[in-house]
N, C-alpha and C positions, 0 to 999 in steps of 0.2 A: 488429573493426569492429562486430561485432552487440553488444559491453555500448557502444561508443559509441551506439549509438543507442538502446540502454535506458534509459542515465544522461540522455540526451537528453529522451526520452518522462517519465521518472521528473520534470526538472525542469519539463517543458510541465503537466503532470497538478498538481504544485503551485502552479507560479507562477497558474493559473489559477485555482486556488481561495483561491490568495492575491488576485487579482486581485478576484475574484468576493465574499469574503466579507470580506477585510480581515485574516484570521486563517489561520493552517495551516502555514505556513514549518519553521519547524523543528519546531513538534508533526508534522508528516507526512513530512518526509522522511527524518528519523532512524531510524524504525521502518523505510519502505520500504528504504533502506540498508541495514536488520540483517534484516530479513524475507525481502525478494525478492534481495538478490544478496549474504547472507550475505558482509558485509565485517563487521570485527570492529570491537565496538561502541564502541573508542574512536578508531579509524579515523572512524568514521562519526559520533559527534558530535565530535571534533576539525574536521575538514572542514566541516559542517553550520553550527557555528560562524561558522565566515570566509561561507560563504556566506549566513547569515544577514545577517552584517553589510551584505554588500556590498547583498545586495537590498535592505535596508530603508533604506540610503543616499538611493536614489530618493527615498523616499517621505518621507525627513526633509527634503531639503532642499524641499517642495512646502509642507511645513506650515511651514518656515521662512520662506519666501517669503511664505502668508499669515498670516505672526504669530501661530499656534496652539501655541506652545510657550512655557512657563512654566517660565523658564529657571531661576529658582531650586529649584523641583522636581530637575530635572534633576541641579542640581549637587550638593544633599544627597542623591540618589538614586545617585549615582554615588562618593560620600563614604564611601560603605557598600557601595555591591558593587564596586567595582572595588578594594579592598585584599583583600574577600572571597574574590575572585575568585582572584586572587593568590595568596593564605594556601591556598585551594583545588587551584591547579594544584597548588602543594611539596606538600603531603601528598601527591596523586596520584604525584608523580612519584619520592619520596624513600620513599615508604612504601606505597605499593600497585600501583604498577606490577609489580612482580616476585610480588606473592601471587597465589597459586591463586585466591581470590574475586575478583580485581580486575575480570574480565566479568561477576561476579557481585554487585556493588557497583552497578557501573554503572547495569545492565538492569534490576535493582531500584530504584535512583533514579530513571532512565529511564522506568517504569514508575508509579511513582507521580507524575509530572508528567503523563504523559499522563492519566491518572486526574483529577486536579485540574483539568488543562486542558480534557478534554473534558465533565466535571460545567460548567465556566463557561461554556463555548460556548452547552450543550444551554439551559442557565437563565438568561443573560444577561438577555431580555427581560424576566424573570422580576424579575432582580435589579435593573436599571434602573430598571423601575418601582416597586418596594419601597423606593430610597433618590431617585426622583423629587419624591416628597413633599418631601425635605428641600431640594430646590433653589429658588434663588431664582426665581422669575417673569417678575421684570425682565428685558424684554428687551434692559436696557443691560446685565447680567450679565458680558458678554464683555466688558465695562473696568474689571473689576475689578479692584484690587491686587493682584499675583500675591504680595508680601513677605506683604500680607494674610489671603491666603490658605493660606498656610501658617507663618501667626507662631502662636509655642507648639508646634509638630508637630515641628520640626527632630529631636528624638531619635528619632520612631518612622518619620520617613520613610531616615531615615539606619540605621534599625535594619530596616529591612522592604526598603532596598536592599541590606544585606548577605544577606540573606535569599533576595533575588535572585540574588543572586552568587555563592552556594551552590550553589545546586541549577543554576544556568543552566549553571555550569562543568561540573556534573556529569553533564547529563542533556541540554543544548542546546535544552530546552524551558522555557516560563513565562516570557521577556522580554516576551510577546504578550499575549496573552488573559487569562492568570494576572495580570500587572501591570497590567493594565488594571483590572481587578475589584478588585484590592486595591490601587487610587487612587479607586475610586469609591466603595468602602466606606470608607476615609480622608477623601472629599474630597467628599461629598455633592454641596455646593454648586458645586463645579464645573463648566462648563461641558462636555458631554461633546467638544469638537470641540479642545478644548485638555488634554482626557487621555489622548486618543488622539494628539494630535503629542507630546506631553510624554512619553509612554511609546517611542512611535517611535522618538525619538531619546534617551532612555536605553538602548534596546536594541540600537541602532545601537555605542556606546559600549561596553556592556555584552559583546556577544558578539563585537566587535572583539577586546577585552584576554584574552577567556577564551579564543578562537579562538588568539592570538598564542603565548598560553601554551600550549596545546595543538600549536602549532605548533612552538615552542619545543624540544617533546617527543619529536616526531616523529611525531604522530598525527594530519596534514592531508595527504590526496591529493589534490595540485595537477592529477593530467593528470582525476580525477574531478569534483572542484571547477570544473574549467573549463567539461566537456560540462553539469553541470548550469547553470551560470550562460549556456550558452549556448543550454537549454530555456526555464530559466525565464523568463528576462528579458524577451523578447517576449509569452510567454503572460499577465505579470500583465500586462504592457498589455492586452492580449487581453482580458482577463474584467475588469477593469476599466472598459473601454471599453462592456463588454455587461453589467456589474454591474446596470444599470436594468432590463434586459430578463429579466433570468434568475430562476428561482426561490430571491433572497437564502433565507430562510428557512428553507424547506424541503435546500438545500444546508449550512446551516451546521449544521442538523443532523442531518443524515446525516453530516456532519466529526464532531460532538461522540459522536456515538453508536460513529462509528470508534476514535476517539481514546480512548475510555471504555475499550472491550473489547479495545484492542491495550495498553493500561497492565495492565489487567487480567491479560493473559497474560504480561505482561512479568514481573510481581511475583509470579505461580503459576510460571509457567514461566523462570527467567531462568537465563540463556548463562551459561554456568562452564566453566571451561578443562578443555582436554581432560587426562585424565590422562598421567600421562609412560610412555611402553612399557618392560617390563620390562628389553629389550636397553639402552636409551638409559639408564635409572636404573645399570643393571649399570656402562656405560662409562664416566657420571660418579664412580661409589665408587672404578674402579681408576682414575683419573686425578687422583682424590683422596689415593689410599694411595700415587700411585708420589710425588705432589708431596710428601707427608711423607717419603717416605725420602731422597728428594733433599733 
């Protein structure tokens, strides 16, 4: 009863700063999974995963409702990490699932997402206004050609979504903040209210298929999955609803500055399987020698 109301609290504590800043979902609760209740790290972004999915479902069909999605983004975004994705789970599952490094793989990828993730948080305003200059002014902007907008880019945006698909399968971080940043640095001109739905619902799509494959695998805990979907889901209404009132800024980064120094440690410090005890290695050699003389 007392990790149900952890995994509870663990999902209220995100969804609210997901609610609050727009950002943090899976950059934060992946780390809190491998940090505070030591579940193992492909337990915990396989799960993470589906739960990403499902929360950011909300939020797509809102911008779908107001036509902030630029559907052809979407599709060559998704042309590229979802076979990515794919290509990513087999190797995990054919080829590193059984190595000694595989928690050591991980928490190292894991780690430098968070890294990447929480540099883009802390500098975001930073970077907005550095590629605001190249935006259009017009404030008809928002009827723009979406084909227009990205004719001539199809290879790097289908090359920067496999790229997504990569590291999201691997680390259950970067669908968010990371891809938002490397659509604005792509896409200037952009309007930022249709990068931010455009990213949503590639991410919606994105860590559905990685999640599934993950799932696939057997690295989603459904009865944990659940307590947090039933923290979070109320909470981002929550800080949402209080996003105007609260100190946006000053929270996001204090997330960016978290986010920084838990990748940090992840990549200095990263989970590696425990070694095998001398008794257990002894039991496998003679169950090895008895199967050859058999």
């Amino acid at each position: 009863m007392l990790d149900v109301i952890h995994f509870i609290l663990a999902g209220v504590v995100v969804g609210f700063c997901v609610g609050v800043t727009g950002v943090g979902g899976g950059s934060l609760m992946t780390p809190i999974l491998i940090g505070l209740f030591k579940i193992e790290p492909h337990i915990a972004i396989g799960t993470d995963l589906l739960y990403a999915s499902i929360s950011k479902f909300c939020g797509s069909l809102v911008h779908a409702k107001k036509l902030n999605i630029i559907w052809p983004l979407v599709i060559f975004l998704s042309l590229g990490s979802i076979p990515a994705s794919f290509a990513t789970t087999w190797v995990l599952e054919h080829y590193l699932s059984q190595s000694t490094h595989y928690k050591m793989v991980l928490t190292m990828f894991l780690g430098f997402m968070l890294t990447i993730t929480g540099i883009s948080i802390i500098f975001r305003p930073q970077i907005e206004r550095f590629f605001s200059k190249y935006r259009n002014p017009n404030p008809s902007e928002t009827l723009i050609d979406p084909n227009a907008i990205t004719k001539n880019k199809h290879v790097y945006i289908i090359i920067m979504g496999a790229i997504l698909g990569i590291f999201v399968t691997l680390s259950s971080v970067g669908a968010g903040a990371f891809g938002i940043m490397a659509l604005i640095i792509m896409f200037p001109n952009m309007p930022m209210i249709r990068i931010i739905g455009s990213d949503v619902v590639h991410a919606v799509l994105l860590t559905l298929v990685a999640g599934l494959g993950h799932m696939n695998s057997g690295n989603v805990d459904f009865h944990l999955l659940m307590w947090l979907l039933v923290g979070s889901i109320p909470a981002i209404v929550v800080g949402t609803l209080l996003s105007s009132r609260m100190p946006e800024r000053l929270i996001r980064r204090i997330l960016g500055i978290t986010l920084f120094a838990l990748g940090v440690n992840f990549m200095v410090n990263p989970i590696k399987a425990k070694p095998v005890k001398a008794e257990t290695a002894q039991v496998v050699i003679l169950q090895d020698q008895s199967q050859k003389i058999v």
